[in-house]
Each structure stands twice: as C-alpha cells, then as structure tokens.
C-alpha positions as CSV (number, residue, x, y, z in Angstrom):
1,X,-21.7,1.3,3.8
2,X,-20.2,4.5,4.3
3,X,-17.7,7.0,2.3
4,X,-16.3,9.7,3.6
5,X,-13.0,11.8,2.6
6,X,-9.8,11.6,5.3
7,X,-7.4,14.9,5.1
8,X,-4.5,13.9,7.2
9,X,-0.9,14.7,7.6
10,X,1.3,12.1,9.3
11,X,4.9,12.0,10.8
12,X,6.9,9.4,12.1
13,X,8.0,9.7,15.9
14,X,11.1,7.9,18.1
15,X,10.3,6.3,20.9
16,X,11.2,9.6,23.2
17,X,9.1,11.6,21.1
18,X,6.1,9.0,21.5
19,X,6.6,9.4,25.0
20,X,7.0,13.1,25.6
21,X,3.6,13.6,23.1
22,X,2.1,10.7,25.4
23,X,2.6,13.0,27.9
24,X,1.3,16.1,26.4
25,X,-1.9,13.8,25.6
26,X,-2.7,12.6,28.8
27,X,-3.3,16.1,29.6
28,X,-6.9,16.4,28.0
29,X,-9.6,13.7,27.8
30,X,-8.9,11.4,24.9
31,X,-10.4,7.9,23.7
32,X,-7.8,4.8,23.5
33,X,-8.7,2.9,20.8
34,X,-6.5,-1.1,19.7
35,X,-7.1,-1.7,16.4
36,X,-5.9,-4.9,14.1
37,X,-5.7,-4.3,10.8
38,X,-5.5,-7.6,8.1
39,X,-4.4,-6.1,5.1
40,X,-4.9,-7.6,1.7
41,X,-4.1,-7.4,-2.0
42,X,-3.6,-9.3,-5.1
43,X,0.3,-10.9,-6.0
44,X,0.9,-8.4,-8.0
45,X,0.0,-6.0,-5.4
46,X,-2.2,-4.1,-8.0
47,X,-4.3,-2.7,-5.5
48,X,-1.4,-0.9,-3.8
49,X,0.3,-0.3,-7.2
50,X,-3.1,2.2,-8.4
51,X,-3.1,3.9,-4.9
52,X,-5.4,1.4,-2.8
53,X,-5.1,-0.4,-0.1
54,X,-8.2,-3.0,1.4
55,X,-8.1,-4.1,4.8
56,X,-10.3,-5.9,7.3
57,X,-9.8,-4.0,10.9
58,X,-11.3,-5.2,14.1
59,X,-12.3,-2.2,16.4
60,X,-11.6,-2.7,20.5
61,X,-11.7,-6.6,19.9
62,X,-15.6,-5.7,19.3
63,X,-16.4,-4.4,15.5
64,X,-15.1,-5.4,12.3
65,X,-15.4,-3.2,9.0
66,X,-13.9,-3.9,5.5
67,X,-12.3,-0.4,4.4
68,X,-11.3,0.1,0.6
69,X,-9.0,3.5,0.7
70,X,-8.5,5.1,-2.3
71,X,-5.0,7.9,-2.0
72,X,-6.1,11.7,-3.6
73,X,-4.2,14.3,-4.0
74,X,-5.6,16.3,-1.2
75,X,-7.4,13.5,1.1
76,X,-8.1,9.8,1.1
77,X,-11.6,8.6,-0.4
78,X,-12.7,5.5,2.5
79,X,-15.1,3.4,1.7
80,X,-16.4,1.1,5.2
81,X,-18.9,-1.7,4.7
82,X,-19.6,-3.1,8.5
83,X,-18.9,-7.0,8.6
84,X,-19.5,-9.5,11.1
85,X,-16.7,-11.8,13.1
86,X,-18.0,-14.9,11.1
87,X,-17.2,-12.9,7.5
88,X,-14.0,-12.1,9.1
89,X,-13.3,-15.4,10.2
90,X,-13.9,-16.7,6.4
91,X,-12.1,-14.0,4.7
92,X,-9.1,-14.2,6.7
93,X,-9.2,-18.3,6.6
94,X,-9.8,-18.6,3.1
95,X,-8.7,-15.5,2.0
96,X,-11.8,-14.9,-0.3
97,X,-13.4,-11.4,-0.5
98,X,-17.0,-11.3,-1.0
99,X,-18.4,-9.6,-4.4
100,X,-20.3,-6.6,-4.1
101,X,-18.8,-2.9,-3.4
102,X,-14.8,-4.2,-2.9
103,X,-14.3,-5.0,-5.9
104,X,-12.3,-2.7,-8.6
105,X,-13.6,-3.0,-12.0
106,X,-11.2,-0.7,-13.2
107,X,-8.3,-2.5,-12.3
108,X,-10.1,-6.1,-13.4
109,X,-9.0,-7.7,-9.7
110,X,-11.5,-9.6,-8.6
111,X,-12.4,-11.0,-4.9
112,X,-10.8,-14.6,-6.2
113,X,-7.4,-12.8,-7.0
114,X,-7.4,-11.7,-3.3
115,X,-5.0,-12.7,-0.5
116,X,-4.1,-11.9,2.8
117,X,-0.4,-10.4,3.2
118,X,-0.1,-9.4,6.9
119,X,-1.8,-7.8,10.5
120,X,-0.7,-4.3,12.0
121,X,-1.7,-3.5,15.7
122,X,-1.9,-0.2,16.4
123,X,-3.2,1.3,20.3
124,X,-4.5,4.5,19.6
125,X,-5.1,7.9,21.6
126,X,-7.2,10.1,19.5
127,X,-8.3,13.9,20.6
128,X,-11.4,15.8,19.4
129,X,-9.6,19.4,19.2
130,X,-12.0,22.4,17.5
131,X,-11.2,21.7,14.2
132,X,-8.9,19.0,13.8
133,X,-8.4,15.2,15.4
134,X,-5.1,14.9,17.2
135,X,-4.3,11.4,16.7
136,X,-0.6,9.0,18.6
137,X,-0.1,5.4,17.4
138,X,1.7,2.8,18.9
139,X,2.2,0.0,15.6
140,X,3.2,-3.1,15.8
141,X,3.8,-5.6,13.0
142,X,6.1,-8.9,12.6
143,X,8.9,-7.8,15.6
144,X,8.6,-4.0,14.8
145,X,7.2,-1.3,17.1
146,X,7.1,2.1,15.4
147,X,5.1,5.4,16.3
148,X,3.4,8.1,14.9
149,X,1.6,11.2,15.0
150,X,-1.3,12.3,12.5
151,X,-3.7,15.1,12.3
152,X,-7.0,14.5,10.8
153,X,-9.0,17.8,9.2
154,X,-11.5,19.0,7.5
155,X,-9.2,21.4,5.1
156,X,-5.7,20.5,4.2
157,X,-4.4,23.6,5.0
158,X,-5.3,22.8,8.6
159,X,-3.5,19.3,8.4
160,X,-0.8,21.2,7.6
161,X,-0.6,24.0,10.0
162,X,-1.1,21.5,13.2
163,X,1.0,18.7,12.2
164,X,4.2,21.4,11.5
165,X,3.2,23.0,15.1
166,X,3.3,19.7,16.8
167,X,6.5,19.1,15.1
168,X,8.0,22.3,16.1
169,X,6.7,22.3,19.6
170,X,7.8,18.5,20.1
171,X,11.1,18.5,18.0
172,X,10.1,15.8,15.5
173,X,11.8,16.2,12.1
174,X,8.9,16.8,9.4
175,X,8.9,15.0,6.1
176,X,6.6,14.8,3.4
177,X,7.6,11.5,2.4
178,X,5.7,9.2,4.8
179,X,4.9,5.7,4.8
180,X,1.5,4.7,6.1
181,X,1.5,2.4,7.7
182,X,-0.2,-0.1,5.5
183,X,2.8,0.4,3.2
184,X,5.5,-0.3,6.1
185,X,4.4,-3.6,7.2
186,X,3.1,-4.8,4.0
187,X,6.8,-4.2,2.6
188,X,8.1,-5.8,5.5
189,X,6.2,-8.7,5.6
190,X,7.0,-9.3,1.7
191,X,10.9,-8.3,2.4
192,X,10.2,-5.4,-0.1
C-alpha cells in the first residue's frame, strides 16, 4: 500500500484545444498511458458526499490498484493498495469490497454497503517537466468524450502558475470550479 499527497490544478478543454495542446505535446517525449477507472460508492453516495471517492483502475490493460482519494484543501491524500485481475474480477461482479485499509470508520460505510456506479476511460499523455507533471486526457464515459488538461506539483503555488500559463498560452478559459472527473461521469451515470 502506498499514500502519497496529489497537488493538481485541472481545466477543462474543447475539442480544438485538445488538439492544438496534442500538438504542443507531441513535441517532447511523453508516456501514453489508457486507464479504466470503476468507480464505486455507497447509495447514498456518502463517500463522495465527505470528499472521497474509491475506485478500482486498470493501468495499460496490465495492473490493477484500488485507490481511496481523500479531497484537502491544498492537495489530494491517495491511498493505492495493488490488486490482482481476479479481486477485480469479484469486486466488480459482486460488487463487494474487501475489509482491511478501504474501509471508513468515520463515516460507518462498510465494504457490504458498497456498489459499483460507473467506468471512465481516459488515454493519457503525461510529461515529466523539472518541477511539475504536464498531464492531457482524453475521457470517455456512457456516450461522452470530454478533455482536459492538469498539472501535477509538488507546491501548489506551482500548480497554479503552469496551469494559468498553459491556459494563457493555449486560450483555454480558466475556472476554479472543476469537476473531476469522477464527479462528471458518476453524475452522469446517476442522471444527477
């Protein structure tokens, strides 16, 4: 199991503007990640209703890892326990999460109050710039294909800085309200 804290700013991108950072991308050597994400939470959607979200994602069709994110004010505390494709396989069918670390005490769901509520695809171009990560994603969920365009760092004040000069440079709007993306197709698949 691993922990770690994400600092990221994110911004939502048209299809042109997708494209035209693409572009800009292909410039420098990156890594192309696909990554299915099977998100999951309670009926009451408790977990997403304290700032959590759980999911099961399956890395290049090859690794599986069960991620508990917890939302901070100035970064996201992930916890990743590695699973194999036979857990998955159970989870997903029977929609039962085993006990152990992914399990909130706090908010008294436990893994039998678990369900699945929907899958996200997203191909992914990430670049390992000096002090940030330079990440483009292609989503799709249900019959909706959106875009985006976050920057991971080690200091928010960096996040910042590079996601507003991308914006500027690229001519996407920046907004502080964002959707991840766990949010937008969880609320889509539950017509919320």
């Amino acid at each position: 199991m691993s922990k770690n804290i994400e600092i990221e700013k994110r911004v939502m991108l048209t299809k042109e503007q997708y494209d035209n950072l693409f572009h800009y991308a292909s410039k420098y050597e990156y890594q192309k990640l696909v990554l299915i994400n099977h998100y999951f939470d309670d009926e009451n959607l408790a977990l997403r209703n304290a700032h959590y979200m759980l999911r099961i994602r399956n890395i290049n069709a090859k690794n599986y890892e069960l991620t508990l994110k917890i939302k901070g004010e100035n970064g996201d505390l992930e916890i990743n326990e590695p699973i194999n494709k036979k857990e998955v396989k159970s989870l997903i069918d029977k929609c039962e999460l085993k006990d152990g670390e992914i399990k909130d005490k706090i908010l008294k769901v436990t893994s039998k109050d678990i369900r699945y509520i929907t899958s996200l695809e997203t191909e992914r171009i990430e670049i390992k710039f000096d002090n940030y990560l330079f990440v483009l994603d292609k989503n799709k969920y249900s019959d909706i294909t959106d875009y985006n365009l976050e920057i991971e760092a080690n200091d928010i004040n960096i996040a910042n800085e590079v996601i507003k000069k991308y914006c500027t440079e690229f001519n996407v709007q920046y907004s502080k309200e964002y959707k991840s993306k766990s949010r937008r197709a969880i609320n889509y698949a539950l017509g919320i």
